[in-house]
C-alpha positions in Angstrom: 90.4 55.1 -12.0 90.8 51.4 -12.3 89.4 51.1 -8.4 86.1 53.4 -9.8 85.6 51.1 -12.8 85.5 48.0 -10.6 83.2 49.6 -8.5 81.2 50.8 -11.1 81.3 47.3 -12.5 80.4 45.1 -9.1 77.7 47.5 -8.8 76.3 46.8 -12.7 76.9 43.2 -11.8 74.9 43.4 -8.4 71.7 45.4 -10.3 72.4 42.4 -12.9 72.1 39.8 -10.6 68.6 41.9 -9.2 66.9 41.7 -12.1 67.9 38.3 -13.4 66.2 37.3 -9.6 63.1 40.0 -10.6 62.7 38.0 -13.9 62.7 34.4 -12.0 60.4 35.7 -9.8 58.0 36.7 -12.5 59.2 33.7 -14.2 58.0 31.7 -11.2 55.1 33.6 -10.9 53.7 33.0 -14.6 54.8 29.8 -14.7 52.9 28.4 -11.4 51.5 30.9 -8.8 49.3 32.8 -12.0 47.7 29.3 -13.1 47.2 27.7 -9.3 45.3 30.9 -8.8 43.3 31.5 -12.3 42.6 27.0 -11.5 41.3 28.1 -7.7 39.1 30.7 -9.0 38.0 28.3 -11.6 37.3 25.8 -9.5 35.0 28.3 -7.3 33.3 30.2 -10.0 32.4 26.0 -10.9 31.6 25.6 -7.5 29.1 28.2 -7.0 27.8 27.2 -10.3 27.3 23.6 -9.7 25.5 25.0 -6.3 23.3 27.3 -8.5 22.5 24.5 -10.4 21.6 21.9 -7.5 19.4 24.7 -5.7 17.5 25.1 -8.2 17.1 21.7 -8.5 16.1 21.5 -5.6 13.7 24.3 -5.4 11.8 22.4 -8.9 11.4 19.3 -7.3 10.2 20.9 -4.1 7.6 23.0 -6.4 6.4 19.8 -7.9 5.6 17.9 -4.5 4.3 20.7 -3.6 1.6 20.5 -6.4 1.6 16.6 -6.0 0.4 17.4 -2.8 -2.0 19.9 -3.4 -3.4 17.7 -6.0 -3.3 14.4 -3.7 -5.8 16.7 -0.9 -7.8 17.7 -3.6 -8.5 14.3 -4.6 -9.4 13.3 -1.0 -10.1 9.6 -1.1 -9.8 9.1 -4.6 -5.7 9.8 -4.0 -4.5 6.4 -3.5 -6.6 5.0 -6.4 -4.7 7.7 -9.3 -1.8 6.8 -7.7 -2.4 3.5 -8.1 -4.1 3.8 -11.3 -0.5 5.9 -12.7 1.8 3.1 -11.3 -0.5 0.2 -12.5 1.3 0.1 -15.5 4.8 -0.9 -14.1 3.6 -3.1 -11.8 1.6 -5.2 -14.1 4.5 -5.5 -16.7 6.0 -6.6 -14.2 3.6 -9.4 -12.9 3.2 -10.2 -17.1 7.0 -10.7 -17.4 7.3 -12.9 -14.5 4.1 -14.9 -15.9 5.8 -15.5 -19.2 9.0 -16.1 -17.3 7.9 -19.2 -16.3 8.5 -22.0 -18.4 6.6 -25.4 -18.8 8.5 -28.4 -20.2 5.6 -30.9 -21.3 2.2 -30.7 -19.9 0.1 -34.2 -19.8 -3.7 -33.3 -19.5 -5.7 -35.9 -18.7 -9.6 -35.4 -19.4 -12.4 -37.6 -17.1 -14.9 -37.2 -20.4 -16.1 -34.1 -20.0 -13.6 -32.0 -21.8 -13.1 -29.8 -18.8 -8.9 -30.0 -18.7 -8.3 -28.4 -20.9 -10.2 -25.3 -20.1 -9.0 -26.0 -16.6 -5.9 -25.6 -17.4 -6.1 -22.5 -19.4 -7.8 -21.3 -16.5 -4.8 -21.9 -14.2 -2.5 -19.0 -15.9 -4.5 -15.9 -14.4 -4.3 -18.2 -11.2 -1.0 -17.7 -11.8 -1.0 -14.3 -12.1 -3.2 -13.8 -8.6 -0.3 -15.6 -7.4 2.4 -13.4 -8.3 -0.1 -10.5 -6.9 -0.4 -12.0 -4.0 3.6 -12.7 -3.6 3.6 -9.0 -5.0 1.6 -7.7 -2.2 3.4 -9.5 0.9 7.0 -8.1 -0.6 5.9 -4.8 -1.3 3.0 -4.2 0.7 1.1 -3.0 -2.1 -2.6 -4.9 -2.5 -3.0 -4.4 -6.5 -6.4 -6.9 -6.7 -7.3 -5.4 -3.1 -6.8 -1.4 -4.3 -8.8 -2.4 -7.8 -11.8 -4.1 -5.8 -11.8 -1.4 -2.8 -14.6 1.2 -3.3 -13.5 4.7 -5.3 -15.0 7.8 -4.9 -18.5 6.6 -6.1 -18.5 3.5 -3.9 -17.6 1.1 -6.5 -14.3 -0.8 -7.4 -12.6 0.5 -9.7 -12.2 -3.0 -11.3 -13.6 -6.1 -10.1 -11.5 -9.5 -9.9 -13.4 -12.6 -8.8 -12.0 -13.8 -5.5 -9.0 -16.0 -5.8 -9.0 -19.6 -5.5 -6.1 -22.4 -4.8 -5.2 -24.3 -7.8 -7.0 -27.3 -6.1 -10.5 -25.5 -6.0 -12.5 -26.6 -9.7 -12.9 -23.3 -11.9 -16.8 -22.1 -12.4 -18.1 -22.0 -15.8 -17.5 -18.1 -17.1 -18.6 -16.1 -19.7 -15.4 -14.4 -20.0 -11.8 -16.3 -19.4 -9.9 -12.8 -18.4 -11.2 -12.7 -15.0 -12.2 -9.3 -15.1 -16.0 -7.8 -15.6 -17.2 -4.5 -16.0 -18.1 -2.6 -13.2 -21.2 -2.9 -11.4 -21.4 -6.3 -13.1 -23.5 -8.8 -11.0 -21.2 -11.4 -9.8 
């Protein structure tokens, strides 16, 4: 009797020992295995979502140079001047900003009679501008006086900038101080 009760006991003890090792399992289980797995499918459902995302992207912008394009060849020659014409903006903020970057400490004029430095002077600031144009278009490669003079679609410019001169060349008497004159002006 005493030899069935220890058996009876080693084996309660051994079916113990069984499920406290079932329990750490699960224990084990819900405490690392569950979460690495719920993070890994996670991370993929993110994955393919992030790739959704950048596809589609993808496919947008692709639409849209697709219509720029169709919209360049329907403009034929007139292309470069929109494009132009749309980034004209930028680039002459930027030539203005560099123009009133520059600063002048003292300026002494000095006039031979005929009241002519001052306006001279003046003069010299869209000179200054054609400058930074011209150091514009040997950095960039981009000809902004050269695109605005260049014939459009009709044969004219689409603005028209006297031609540059040095500093040293004396400024002509002009009706207007900007530089620029309507189209199909006579020059």
């Amino acid at each position: 009797a005493q030899q069935a009760g220890f058996a009876a006991r080693a084996r309660t003890e051994q079916r113990l020992q069984e499920l406290r090792a079932r329990l750490e399992h699960l224990r084990l289980m819900a405490e690392t295995v569950l979460p690495a797995e719920a993070q890994r499918k996670a991370s993929e459902m993110k994955s393919r979502s992030d790739a959704s995302t950048i596809a589609a992207d993808g496919q947008a912008m692709a639409e849209v140079l697709r219509m720029m394009s169709d919209t360049w060849l329907k403009a034929g020659p007139d292309a470069k001047d929109i494009f132009l014409i749309q980034q004209l903006e930028s680039v002459l903020t930027t030539v203005t900003d560099r123009v009133k970057a520059m600063q002048v400490g003292e300026v002494v004029l000095i006039d031979g009679g005929d009241g002519r430095a001052l306006p001279q002077h003046i003069a010299s600031l869209p000179a200054a501008v054609a400058a930074i144009l011209r150091e514009f278009r040997e950095t960039t490669g981009v000809d902004v006086i050269g695109a605005l003079n260049a014939p459009a679609g009709r044969g004219e410019p689409l603005l028209a900038f006297p031609p540059t001169r040095t500093p040293s060349e004396p400024t002509p008497p002009t009706p207007s101080t900007d530089g620029v004159r309507p189209v199909g002006e006579a020059r």
